[in-house]
C-alpha positions as CSV (number, residue, x, y, z in Angstrom):
1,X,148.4,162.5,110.5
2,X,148.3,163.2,106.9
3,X,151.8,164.3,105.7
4,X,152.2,168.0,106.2
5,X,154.4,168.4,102.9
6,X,151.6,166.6,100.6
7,X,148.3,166.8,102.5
8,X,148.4,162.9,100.9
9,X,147.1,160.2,104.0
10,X,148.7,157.5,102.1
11,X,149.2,153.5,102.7
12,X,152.5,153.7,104.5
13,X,150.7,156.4,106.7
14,X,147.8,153.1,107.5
15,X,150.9,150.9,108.1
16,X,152.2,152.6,111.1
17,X,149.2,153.1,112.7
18,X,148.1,150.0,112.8
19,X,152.0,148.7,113.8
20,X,151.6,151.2,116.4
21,X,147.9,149.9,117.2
22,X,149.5,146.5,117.5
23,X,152.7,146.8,118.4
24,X,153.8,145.0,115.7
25,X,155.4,144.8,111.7
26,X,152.7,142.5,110.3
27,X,152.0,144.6,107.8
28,X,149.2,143.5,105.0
29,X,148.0,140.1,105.4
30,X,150.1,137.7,103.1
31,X,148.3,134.4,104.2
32,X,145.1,133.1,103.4
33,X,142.4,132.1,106.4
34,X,140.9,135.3,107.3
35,X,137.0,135.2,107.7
36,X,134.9,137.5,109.2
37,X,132.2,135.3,111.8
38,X,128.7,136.3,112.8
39,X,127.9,136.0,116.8
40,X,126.7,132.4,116.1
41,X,130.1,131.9,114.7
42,X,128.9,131.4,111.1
43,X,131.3,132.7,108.3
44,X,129.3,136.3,106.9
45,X,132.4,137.4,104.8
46,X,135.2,136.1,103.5
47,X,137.9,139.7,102.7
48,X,140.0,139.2,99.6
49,X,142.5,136.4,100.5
50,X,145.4,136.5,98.1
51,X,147.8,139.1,99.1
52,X,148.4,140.5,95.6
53,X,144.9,141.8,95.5
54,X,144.6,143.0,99.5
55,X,147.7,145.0,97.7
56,X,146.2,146.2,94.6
57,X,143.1,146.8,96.2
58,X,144.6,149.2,98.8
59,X,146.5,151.2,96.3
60,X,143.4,151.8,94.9
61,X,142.0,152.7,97.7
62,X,144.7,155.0,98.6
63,X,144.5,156.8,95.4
64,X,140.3,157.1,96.1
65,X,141.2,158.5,99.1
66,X,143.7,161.4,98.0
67,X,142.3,162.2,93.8
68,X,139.3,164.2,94.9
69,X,138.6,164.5,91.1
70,X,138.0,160.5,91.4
71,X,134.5,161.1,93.2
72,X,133.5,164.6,93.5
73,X,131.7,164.3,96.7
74,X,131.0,165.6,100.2
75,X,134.0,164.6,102.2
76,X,131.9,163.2,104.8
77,X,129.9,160.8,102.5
78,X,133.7,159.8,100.9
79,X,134.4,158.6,104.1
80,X,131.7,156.4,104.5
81,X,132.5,154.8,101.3
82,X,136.2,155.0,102.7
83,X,135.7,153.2,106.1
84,X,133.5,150.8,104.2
85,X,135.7,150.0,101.4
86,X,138.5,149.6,104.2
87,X,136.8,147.3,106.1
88,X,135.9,145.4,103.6
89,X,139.7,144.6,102.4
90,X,140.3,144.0,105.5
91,X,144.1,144.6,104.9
92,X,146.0,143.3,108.2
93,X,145.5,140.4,110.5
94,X,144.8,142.2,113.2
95,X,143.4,145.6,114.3
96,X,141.7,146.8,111.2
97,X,138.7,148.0,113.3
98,X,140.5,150.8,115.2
99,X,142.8,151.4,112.5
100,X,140.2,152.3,110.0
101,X,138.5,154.4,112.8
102,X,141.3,156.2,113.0
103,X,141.8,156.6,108.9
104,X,138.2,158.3,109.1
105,X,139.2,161.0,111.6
106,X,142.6,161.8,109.3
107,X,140.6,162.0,106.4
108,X,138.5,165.0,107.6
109,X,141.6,166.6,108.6
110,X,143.1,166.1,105.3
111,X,139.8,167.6,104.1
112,X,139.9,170.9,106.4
113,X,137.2,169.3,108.3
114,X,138.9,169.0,111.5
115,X,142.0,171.1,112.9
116,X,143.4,168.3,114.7
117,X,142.3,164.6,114.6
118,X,140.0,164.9,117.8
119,X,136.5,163.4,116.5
120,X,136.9,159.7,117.0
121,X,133.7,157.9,116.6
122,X,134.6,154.4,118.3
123,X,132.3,155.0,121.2
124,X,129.7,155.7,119.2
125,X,130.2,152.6,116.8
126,X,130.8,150.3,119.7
127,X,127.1,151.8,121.3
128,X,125.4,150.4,117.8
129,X,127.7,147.4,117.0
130,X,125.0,145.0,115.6
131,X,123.4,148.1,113.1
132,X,127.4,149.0,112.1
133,X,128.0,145.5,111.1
134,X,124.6,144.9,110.0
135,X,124.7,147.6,107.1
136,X,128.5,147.0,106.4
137,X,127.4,143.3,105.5
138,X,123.9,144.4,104.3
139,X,125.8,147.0,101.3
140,X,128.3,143.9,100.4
141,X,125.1,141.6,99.8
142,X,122.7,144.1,98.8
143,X,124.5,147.0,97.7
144,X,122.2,149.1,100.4
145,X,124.8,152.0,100.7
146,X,122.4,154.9,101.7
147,X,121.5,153.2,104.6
148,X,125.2,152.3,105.7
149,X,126.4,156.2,104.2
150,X,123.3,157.7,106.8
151,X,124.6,155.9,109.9
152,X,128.1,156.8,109.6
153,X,126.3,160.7,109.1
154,X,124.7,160.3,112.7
155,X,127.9,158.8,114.2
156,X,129.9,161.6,113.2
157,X,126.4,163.9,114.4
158,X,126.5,162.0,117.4
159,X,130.2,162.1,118.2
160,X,130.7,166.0,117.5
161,X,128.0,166.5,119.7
162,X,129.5,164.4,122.3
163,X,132.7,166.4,121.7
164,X,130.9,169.6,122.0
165,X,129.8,168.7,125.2
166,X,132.7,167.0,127.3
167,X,135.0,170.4,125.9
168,X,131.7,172.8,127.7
169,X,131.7,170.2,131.2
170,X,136.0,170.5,131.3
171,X,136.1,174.1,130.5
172,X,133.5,174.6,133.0
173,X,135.1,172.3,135.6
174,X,138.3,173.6,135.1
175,X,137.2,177.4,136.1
176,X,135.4,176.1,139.1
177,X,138.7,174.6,140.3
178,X,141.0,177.0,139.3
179,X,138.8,180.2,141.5
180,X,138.8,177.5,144.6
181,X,142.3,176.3,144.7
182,X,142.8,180.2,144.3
183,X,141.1,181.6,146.9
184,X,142.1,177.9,149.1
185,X,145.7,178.1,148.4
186,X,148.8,180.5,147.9
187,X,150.8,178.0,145.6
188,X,148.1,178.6,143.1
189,X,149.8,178.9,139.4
190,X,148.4,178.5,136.2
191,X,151.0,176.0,135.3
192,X,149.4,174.1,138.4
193,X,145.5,174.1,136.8
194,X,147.3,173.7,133.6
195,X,148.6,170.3,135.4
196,X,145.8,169.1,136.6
197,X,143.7,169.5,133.7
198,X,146.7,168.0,131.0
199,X,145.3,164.4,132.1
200,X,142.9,162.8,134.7
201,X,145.9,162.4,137.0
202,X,149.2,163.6,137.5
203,X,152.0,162.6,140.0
204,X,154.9,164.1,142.3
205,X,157.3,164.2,139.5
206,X,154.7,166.0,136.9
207,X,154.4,168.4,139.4
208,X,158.6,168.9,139.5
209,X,159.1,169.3,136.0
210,X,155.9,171.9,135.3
211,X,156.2,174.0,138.2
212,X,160.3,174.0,138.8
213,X,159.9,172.7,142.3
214,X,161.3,170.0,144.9
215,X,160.1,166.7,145.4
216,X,159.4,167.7,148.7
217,X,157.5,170.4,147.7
218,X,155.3,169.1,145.1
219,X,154.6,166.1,147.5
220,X,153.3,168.8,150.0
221,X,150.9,170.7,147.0
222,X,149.5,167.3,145.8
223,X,148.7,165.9,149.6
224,X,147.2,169.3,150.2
225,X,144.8,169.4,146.9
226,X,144.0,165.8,147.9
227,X,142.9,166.4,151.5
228,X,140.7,169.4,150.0
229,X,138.9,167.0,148.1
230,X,140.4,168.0,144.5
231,X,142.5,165.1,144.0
232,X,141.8,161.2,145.1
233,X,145.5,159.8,146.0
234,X,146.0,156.2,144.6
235,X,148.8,154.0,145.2
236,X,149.9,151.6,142.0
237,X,153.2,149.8,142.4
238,X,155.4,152.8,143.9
239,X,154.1,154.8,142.6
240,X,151.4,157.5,143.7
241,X,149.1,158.7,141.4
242,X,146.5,161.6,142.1
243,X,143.3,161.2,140.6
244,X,141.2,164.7,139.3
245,X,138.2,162.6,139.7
246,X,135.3,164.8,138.0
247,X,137.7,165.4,134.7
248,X,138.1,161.7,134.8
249,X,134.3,161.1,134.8
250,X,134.0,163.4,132.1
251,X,136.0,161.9,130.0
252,X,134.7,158.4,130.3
253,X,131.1,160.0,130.1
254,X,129.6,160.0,133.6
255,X,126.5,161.7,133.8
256,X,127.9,163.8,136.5
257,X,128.2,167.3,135.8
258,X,131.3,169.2,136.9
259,X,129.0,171.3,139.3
260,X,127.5,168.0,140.8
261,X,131.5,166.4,141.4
């Protein structure tokens, strides 16, 4: 997230989310050898190779990205030229895909667009991977940026829409469960529904810590909700893990409606 004190999304910010990404300290590349192939493995861009200028490049990038009077524009055109201009360092050895996917969401939270960071547009960017990479290489050759500035405009159309939708199917879901577990089952709670809707599963000790029961007890709820058809019990390691099977589908985007699961 952008810092709270400063409202700046600055380059230390980019470090740890791609060392968190990656599990790892790499940092900006330092050695030369990265190349970007085609599919038939041909080289289509070579990123700036000597460390000094991935470095001087990303400071000016980080200052584009927090000087609005730089380029007084709509924030979500900036953040085309943003994820573009990104991509096109290519700063780290690894992960700079996700990690600039990530850098457009903060950015429209740093510019009131967003509340919380919750419009990530990966899906929509792996659907269309040959047109994404097509008009990234097509502005670096060409310098065809309305093209590449107008898709980014329908993924973030396309993902917000998306968004719109999954929030209407869980909230819709989530009533439909919570008026039959009540009218199925006295240890209905709120903190229960609340439970079962925090993540497509939940397990015997979730259970524990948000209700303030037994083992024993939450065993029996979570057996009881499973045999009802609610839950779908699956056993990984030693684990047992119970399943809300329609809010998983939902989030994965099933065509299944919660009234169809």
């Amino acid at each position: 997230m952008p810092c709270a004190a400063t409202g700046l999304l600055t380059n230390n910010d980019i470090l740890r989310i791609q060392a968190e990404l990656e599990q790892n300290d790499a940092g900006f590349r330092r050695l030369p050898g990265t190349a970007l192939k085609g599919g038939s493995g041909r080289t289509v861009y070579t990123p700036p190779q000597d460390p000094d200028t991935v470095l001087r490049l990303m400071a000016d990038l980080e200052r584009f990205v927090n000087a609005d009077e730089l380029f007084a524009a709509d924030p979500l055109i900036k953040m085309a030229l943003i994820h573009h201009q990104f991509e096109s360092i290519h700063p780290f050895y690894d992960g700079n895909g996700r990690t600039g996917r990530i850098v457009n969401v903060l950015y429209l939270v740093r510019q009131g667009l967003l509340d919380i960071p919750v419009l990530y547009m990966s899906r929509h960017i792996v659907r269309t991977k040959s047109d994404y990479y097509r008009l990234l290489q097509a502005v670096r050759e060409r310098n065809v940026w309305e093209d590449w500035v107008l898709y980014m405009l329908a993924a973030v159309e396309h993902t917000a829409a998306e968004g719109i939708s999954t929030i209407q199917a869980i909230k819709t879901l989530l009533l439909d469960v919570k008026h039959r577990i009540r009218s199925q089952f006295r240890f209905y709670s709120q903190d229960l529904i609340n439970n079962l809707f925090s993540h497509p599963y939940t397990k015997i000790e979730f259970i524990q810590n948000d209700l303030k029961v037994s083992r024993l007890t939450a065993t029996r709820y979570l057996d009881a909700l499973t045999d009802a058809g609610f839950l779908v019990k699956r056993k990984f390691g030693r684990s047992n893990y119970y399943i809300n099977d329609p809010l998983y589908r939902i989030l994965t985007g099933d065509a299944m409606t919660a009234t169809e699961a």
